[in-house]
C-alpha positions as CSV (number, residue, x, y, z in Angstrom):
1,X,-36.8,10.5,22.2
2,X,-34.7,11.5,25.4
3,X,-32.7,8.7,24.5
4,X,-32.0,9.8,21.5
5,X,-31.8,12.9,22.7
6,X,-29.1,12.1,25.3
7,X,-26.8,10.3,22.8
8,X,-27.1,13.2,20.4
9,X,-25.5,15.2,23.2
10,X,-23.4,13.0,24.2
11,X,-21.6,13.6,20.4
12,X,-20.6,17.0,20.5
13,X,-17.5,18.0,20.0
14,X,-16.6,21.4,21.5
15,X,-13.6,22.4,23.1
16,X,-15.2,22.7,26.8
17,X,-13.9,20.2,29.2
18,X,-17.4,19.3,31.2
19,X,-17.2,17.7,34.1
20,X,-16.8,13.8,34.0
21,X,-14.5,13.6,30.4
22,X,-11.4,13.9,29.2
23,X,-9.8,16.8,29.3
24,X,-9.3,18.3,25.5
25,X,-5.6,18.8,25.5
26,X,-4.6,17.6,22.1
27,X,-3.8,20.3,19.9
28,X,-3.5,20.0,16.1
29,X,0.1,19.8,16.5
30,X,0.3,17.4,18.9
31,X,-2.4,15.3,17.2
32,X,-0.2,16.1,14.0
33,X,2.6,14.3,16.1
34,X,1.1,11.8,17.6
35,X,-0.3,10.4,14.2
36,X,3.0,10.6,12.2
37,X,4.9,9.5,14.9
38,X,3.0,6.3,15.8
39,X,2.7,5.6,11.9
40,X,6.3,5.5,11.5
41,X,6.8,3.3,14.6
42,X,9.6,1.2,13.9
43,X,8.2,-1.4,10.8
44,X,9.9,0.7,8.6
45,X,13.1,0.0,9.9
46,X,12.8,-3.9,9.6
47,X,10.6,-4.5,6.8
48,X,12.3,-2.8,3.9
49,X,14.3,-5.9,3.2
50,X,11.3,-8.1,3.5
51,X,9.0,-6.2,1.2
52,X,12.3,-6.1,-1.3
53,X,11.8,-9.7,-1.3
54,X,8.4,-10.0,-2.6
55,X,8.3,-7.1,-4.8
56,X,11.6,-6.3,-6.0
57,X,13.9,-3.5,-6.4
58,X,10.7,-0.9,-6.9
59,X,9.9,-1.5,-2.9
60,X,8.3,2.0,-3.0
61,X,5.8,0.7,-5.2
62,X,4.1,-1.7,-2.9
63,X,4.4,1.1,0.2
64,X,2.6,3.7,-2.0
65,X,-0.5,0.8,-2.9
66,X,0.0,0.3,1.0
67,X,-0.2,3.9,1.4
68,X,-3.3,4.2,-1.0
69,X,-4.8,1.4,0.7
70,X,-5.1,2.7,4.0
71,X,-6.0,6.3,2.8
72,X,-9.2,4.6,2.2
73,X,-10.0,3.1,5.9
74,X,-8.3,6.5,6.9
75,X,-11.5,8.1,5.4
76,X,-13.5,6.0,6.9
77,X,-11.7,6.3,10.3
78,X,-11.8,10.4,9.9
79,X,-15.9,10.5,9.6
80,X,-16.4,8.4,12.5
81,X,-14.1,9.7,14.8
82,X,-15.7,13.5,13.6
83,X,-18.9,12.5,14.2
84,X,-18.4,10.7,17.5
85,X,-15.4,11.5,18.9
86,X,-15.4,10.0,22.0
87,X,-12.4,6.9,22.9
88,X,-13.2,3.7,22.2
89,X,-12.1,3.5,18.4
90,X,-13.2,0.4,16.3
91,X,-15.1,-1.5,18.6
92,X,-17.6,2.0,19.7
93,X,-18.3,2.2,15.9
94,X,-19.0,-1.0,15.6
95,X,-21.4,-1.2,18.2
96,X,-23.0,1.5,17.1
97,X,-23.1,0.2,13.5
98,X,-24.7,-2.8,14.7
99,X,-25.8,-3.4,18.2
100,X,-24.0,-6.7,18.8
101,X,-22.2,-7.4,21.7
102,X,-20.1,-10.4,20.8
103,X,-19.4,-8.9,17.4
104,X,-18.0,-5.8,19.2
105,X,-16.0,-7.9,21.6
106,X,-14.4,-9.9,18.6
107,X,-13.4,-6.4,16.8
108,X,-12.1,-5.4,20.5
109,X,-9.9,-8.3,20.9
110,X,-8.5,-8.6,17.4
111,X,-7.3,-5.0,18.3
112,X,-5.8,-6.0,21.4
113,X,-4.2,-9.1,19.7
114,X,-2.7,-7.2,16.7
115,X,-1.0,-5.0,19.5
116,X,0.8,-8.2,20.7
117,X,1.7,-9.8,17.0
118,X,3.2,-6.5,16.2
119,X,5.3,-5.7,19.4
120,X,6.2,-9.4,18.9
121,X,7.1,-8.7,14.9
122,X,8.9,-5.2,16.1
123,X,11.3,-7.2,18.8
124,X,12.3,-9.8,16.6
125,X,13.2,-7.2,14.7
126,X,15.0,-6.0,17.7
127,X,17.3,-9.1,18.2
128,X,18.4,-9.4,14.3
129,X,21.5,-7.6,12.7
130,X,20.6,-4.1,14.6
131,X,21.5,-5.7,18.1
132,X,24.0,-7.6,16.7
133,X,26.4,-4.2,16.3
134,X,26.7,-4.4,20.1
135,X,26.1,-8.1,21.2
136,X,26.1,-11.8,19.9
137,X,22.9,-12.9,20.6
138,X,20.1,-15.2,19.0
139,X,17.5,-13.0,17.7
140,X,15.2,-14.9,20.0
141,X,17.3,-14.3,22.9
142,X,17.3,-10.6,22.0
143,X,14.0,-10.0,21.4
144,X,12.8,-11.8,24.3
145,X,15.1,-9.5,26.2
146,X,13.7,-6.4,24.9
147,X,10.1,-7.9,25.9
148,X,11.4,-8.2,29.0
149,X,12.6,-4.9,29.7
150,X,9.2,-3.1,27.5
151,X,7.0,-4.8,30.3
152,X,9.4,-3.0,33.1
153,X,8.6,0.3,31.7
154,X,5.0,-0.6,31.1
155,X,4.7,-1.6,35.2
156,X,6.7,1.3,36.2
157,X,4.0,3.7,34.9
158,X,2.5,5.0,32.0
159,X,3.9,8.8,32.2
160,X,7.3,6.7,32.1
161,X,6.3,5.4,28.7
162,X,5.1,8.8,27.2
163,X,8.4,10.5,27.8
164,X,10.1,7.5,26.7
165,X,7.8,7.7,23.2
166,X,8.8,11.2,22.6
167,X,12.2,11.1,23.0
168,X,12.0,7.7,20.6
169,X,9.6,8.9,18.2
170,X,12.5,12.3,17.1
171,X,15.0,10.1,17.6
172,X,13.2,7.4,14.8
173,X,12.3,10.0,12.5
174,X,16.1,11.9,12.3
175,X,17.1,8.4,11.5
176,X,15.1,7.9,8.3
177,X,15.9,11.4,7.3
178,X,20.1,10.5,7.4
179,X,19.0,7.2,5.1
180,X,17.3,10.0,2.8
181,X,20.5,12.0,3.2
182,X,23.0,8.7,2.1
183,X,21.0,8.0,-0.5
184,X,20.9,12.0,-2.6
185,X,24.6,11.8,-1.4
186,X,25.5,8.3,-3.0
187,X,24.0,9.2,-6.1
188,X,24.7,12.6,-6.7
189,X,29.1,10.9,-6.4
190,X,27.3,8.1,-8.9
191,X,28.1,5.4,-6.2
192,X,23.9,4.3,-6.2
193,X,21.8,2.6,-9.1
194,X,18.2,4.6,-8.9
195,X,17.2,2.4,-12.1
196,X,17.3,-0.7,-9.3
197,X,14.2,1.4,-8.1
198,X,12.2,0.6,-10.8
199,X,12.9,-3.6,-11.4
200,X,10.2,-5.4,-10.2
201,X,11.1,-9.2,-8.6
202,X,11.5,-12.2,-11.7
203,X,9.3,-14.4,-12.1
204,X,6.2,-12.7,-11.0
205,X,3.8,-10.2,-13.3
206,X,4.1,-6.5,-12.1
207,X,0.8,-6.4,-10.0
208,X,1.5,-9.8,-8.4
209,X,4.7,-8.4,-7.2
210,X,2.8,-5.2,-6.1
211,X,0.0,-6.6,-4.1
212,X,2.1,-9.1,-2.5
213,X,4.5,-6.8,-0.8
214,X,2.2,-4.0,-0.1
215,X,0.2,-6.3,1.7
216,X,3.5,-6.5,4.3
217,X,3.8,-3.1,3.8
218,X,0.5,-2.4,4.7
219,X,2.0,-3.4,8.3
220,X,4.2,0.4,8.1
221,X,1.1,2.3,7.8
222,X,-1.6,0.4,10.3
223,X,-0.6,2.9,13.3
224,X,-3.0,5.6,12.3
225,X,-5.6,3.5,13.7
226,X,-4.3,4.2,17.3
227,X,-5.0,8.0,17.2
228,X,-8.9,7.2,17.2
229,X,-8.2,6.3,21.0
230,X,-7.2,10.4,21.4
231,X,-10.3,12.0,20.0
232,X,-11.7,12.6,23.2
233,X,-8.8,15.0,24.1
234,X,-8.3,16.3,21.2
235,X,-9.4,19.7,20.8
236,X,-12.4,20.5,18.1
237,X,-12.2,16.8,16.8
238,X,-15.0,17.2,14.1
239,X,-13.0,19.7,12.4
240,X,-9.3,18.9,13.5
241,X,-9.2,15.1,13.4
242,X,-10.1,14.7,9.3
243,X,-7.5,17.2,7.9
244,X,-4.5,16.1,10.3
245,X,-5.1,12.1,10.1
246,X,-4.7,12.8,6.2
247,X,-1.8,15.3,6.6
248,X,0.0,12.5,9.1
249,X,-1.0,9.8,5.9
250,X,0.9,12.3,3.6
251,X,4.1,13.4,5.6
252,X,4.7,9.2,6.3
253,X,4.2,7.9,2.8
254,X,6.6,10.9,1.8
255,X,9.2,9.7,3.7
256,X,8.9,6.4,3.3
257,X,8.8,6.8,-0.4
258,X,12.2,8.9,-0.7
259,X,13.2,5.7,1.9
260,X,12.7,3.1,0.2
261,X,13.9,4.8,-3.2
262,X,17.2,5.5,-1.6
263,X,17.8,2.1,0.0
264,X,17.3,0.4,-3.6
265,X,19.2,2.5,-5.2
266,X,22.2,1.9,-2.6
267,X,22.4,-1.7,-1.8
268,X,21.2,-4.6,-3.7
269,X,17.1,-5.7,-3.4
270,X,19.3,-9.4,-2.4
271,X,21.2,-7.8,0.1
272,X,18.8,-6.3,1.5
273,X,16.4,-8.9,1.4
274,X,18.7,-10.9,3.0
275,X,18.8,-8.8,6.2
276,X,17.0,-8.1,9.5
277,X,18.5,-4.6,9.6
278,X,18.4,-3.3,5.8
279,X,18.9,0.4,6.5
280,X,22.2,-0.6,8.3
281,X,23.3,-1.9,5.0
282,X,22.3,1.5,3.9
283,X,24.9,3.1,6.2
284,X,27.2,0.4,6.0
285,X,27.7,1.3,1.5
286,X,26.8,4.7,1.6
287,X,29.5,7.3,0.9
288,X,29.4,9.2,4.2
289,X,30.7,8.4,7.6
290,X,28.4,7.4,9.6
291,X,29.4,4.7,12.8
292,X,27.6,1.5,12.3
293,X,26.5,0.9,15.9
294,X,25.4,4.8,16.4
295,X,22.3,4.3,13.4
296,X,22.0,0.7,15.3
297,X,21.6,2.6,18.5
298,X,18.9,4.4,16.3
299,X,17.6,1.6,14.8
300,X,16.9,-0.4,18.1
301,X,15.3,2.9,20.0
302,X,12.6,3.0,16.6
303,X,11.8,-0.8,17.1
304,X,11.6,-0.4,20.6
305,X,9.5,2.3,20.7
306,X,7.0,0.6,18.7
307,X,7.1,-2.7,20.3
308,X,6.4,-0.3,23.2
309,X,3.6,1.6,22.0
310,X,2.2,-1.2,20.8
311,X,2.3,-3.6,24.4
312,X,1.1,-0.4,26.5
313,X,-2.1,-0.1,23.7
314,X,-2.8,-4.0,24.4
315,X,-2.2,-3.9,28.2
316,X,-5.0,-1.1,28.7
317,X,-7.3,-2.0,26.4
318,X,-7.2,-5.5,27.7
319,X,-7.8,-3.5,30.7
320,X,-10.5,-1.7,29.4
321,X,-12.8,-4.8,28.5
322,X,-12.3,-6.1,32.1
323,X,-13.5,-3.1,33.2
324,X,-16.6,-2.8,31.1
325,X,-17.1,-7.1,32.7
326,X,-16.6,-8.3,29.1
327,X,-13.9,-10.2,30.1
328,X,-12.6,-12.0,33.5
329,X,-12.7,-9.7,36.0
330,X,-8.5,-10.4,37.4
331,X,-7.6,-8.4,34.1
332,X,-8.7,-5.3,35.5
333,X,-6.6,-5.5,38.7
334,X,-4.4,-2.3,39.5
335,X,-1.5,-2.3,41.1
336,X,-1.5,-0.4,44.7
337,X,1.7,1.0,44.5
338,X,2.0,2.1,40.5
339,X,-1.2,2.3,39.7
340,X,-1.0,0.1,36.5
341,X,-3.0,-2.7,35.1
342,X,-0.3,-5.6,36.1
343,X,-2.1,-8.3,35.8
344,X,-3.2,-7.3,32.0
345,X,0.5,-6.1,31.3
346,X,1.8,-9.9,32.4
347,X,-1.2,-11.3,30.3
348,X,-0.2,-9.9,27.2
349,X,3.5,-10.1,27.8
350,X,3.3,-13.8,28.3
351,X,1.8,-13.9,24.8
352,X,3.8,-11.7,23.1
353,X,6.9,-14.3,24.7
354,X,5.0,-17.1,22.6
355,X,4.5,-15.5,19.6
356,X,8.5,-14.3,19.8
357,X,9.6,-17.9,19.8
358,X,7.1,-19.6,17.9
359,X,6.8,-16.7,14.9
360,X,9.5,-14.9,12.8
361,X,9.3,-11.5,11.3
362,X,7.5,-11.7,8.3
363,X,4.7,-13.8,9.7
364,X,3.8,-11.9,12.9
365,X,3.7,-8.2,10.5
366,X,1.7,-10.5,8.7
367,X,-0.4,-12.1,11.2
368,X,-1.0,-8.2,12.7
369,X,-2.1,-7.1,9.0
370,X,-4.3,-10.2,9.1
371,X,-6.0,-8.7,11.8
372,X,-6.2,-5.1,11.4
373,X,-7.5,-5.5,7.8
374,X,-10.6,-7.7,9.2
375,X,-10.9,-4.8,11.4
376,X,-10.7,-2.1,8.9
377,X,-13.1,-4.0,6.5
378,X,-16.2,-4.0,9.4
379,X,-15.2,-0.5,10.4
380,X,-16.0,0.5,6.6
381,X,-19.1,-1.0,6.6
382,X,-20.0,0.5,9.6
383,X,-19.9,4.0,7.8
384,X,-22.1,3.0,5.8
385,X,-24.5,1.5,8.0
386,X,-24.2,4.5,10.7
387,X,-25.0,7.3,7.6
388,X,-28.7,6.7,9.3
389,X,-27.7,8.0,13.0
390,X,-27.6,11.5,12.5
391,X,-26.3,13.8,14.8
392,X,-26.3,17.7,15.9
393,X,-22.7,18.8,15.0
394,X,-21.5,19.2,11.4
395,X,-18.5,16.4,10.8
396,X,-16.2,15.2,8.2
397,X,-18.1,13.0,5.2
398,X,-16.1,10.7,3.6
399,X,-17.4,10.4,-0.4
400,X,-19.6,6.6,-0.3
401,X,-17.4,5.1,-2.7
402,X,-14.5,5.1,-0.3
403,X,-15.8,3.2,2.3
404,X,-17.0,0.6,-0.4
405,X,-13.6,0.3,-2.0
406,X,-11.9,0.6,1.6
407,X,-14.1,-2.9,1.9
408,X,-12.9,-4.5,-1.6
409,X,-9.2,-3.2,-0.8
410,X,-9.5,-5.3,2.6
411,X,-10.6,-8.6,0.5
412,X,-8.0,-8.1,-1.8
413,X,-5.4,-7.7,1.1
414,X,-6.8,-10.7,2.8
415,X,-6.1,-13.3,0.1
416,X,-2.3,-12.3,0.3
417,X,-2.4,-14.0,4.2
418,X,-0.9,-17.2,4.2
419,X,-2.5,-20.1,5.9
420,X,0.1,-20.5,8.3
421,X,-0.9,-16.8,9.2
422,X,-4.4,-17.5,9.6
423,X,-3.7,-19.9,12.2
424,X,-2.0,-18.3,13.7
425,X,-4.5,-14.8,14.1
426,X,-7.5,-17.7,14.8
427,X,-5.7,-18.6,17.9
428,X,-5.3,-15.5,19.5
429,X,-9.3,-15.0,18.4
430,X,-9.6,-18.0,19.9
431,X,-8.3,-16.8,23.7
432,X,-10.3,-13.8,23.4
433,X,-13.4,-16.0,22.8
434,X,-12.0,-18.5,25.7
435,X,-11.9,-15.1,28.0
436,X,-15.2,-14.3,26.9
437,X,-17.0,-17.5,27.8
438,X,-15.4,-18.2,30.9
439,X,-16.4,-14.7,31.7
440,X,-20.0,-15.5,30.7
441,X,-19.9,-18.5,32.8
442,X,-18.4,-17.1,36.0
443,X,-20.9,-14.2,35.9
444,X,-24.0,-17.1,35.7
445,X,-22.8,-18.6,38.3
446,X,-22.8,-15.6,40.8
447,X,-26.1,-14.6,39.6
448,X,-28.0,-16.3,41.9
449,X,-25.5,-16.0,45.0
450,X,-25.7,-11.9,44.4
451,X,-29.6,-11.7,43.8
């Protein structure tokens, strides 16, 4: 009974910082922020032509399944984070949901490793037709480059990165808003096609075409995930968190949809298919004056801020597990002088520089979708097995069906991955579960030395 007692307390969520946690500094607005601006990240700017490809001129249809799609893991996400809003996202629910260690672990690492795949996806991004406005560089080159100078920032500090992700994160979003501006522009002078909004890709039925790009686009609307990891200082979570994780959802599928209308309706599903900057093609047709390089400028801040985001979330968590002894004990090391996890940051910058050269845009989005969605299918059966635990303070209650069809939706996402994909996601589950064991054995072996 004081056990349960204990953790029942531990799950309150009022607005007084006691002594020993986070300080609740989040307010709604910020939390508001934080979501919509780490949602947008930069896979918006990339990936346009690349879901063209698969669905067709009607791109906005397969973000809006996408959009749908996650609204249901979203619900899912919102009453677990109400009801125990303490850091630790996926991998505390898990737990909770089923008491297994290595099953946690797994969930843990897959997040870590879709951090990498999708910083790797965002910088090869980086070093396509965006950096090539300024220099002549293999994409490789460039996005190796850009790895390069994310794990400066990320040793320098993390209230370096913060300021840099603000600053980004305005600069990302004024961006999409001029590509909604060219767009009513071009075809209120009747120099854009909008019906090239609503052809769907030859050759393939309707819902094919839908379910195979959504399940790229899917990648666009993952970063809501990461806002879990902020409950703990965010102010009145039970009652906050719900209500602005959907209102984030909302304002980012708004925007992407009026996006990816006006792109079709500007330049050519081909042409835009065909490129690893499509919203500079945007610019580059539109009807207003707009310098090519200053929307690249734009263009390679978004993707760096996301590739960013993305390698400072791996780094700590990374850090995080070493901490907690779950894995080798060297990837908790901090840095005298900086204070920051360096030996983590160069562990997951070293694979990030493999998956960059081995993997091109479409597979690593893929390969991070791969892993989220395995994620997102455990984390909705964990609502349901956690509507048991009850606890003291009232919290958001996402209707059962939800989490049920945020488990089919998973499925159905899952059997649009690519075998080459699922390699390539098993390896990097297969490093976590190398790190695991060679934990395990170096903690047997000092057993007996330590008793």
């Amino acid at each position: 009974m004081a056990a349960g007692e204990r953790e029942q307390g531990a799950d309150r969520s009022g607005d007084d910082d006691d002594e020993g946690q986070l300080r609740r500094a989040i307010t709604p607005t910020l939390l508001l922020v934080f979501i919509v601006g780490d949602i947008l990240g930069g896979g918006i700017y990339a990936l346009v032509g690349e879901v063209g490809a698969k669905t067709g001129g009607a791109i906005w249809s397969a973000f809006l399944l996408a959009l749908v799609m996650a609204a249901f893991t979203a619900g899912s996400y919102a009453e677990l984070v109400s009801k125990y809003p303490r850091a630790g996202g996926a991998a505390l629910y898990v737990h909770r949901a089923f008491r297994n260690n290595f099953l946690s672990f797994i969930v843990a690492f897959a997040v870590v490793a879709s951090g990498i795949t999708s910083a790797s996806a965002l910088a090869r991004g980086f070093g396509g037709d965006y950096l090539s406005e300024f220099v002549d560089l293999k994409v490789v080159l460039g996005a190796l480059a850009l790895l390069a100078l994310i794990t400066l920032i990320n040793l320098r500090g993390i209230s370096e990165s913060v300021k840099l992700n603000v600053g980004f994160t305005l600069v990302e979003i004024c961006g999409l808003l001029l590509i909604v501006l060219i767009a009513v522009v071009a075809i209120a002078d009747g120099d854009a096609d909008p019906g090239r909004a609503f052809e769907f890709k030859e050759g393939s039925s309707v819902f094919a075409a839908i379910l195979s790009g959504a399940a790229l686009a899917f990648y666009a609307l993952v970063g809501f995930e990461d806002s879990v990891n902020v409950a703990e200082e965010t102010r009145n979570p039970s009652r906050t968190y719900p209500k602005v994780l959907f209102m984030g959802l909302g304002i980012a599928g708004v925007l992407y949809f009026l996006v990816t209308v006006g792109a079709s309706a500007v330049v050519p599903t081909g042409e835009l298919a065909s490129s690893s900057g499509p919203l500079l093609e945007v610019v580059k047709q539109g009807p207003l004056d707009i310098p090519e390089k200053v929307f690249s400028a734009i263009g390679l801040l978004a993707l760096s801020n996301g590739a960013m985001i993305n390698m400072i979330m791996a780094s700590r968590l990374l850090y995080g597990m070493a901490q907690e002894g779950v894995v080798p004990g060297p990837l908790g090391i901090v840095g005298s002088s900086r204070r920051t996890p360096w030996v983590a940051i160069l562990f997951t910058t070293a694979i990030a520089a493999v998956l960059i050269i081995t993997g091109d845009l479409s597979k690593l989005a893929d390969t991070t979708v791969a892993l989220l969605v395995v994620v997102f299918a455990i984390v909705n059966a964990s609502v349901l097995f956690l509507r048991r635990d009850r606890v003291e303070h009232e919290h958001f209650r996402i209707p059962t069906p939800f989490p049920i069809l945020g488990v089919a939706v998973s499925a159905a996402l899952l059997t649009q991955i690519e075998g080459e994909v699922w390699v390539r996601a098993g390896v990097l589950i297969a490093v976590g579960v190398g790190l695991w064991l060679l934990n395990a054995l170096v903690l047997r072996r000092t057993e007996p030395a330590s008793a």
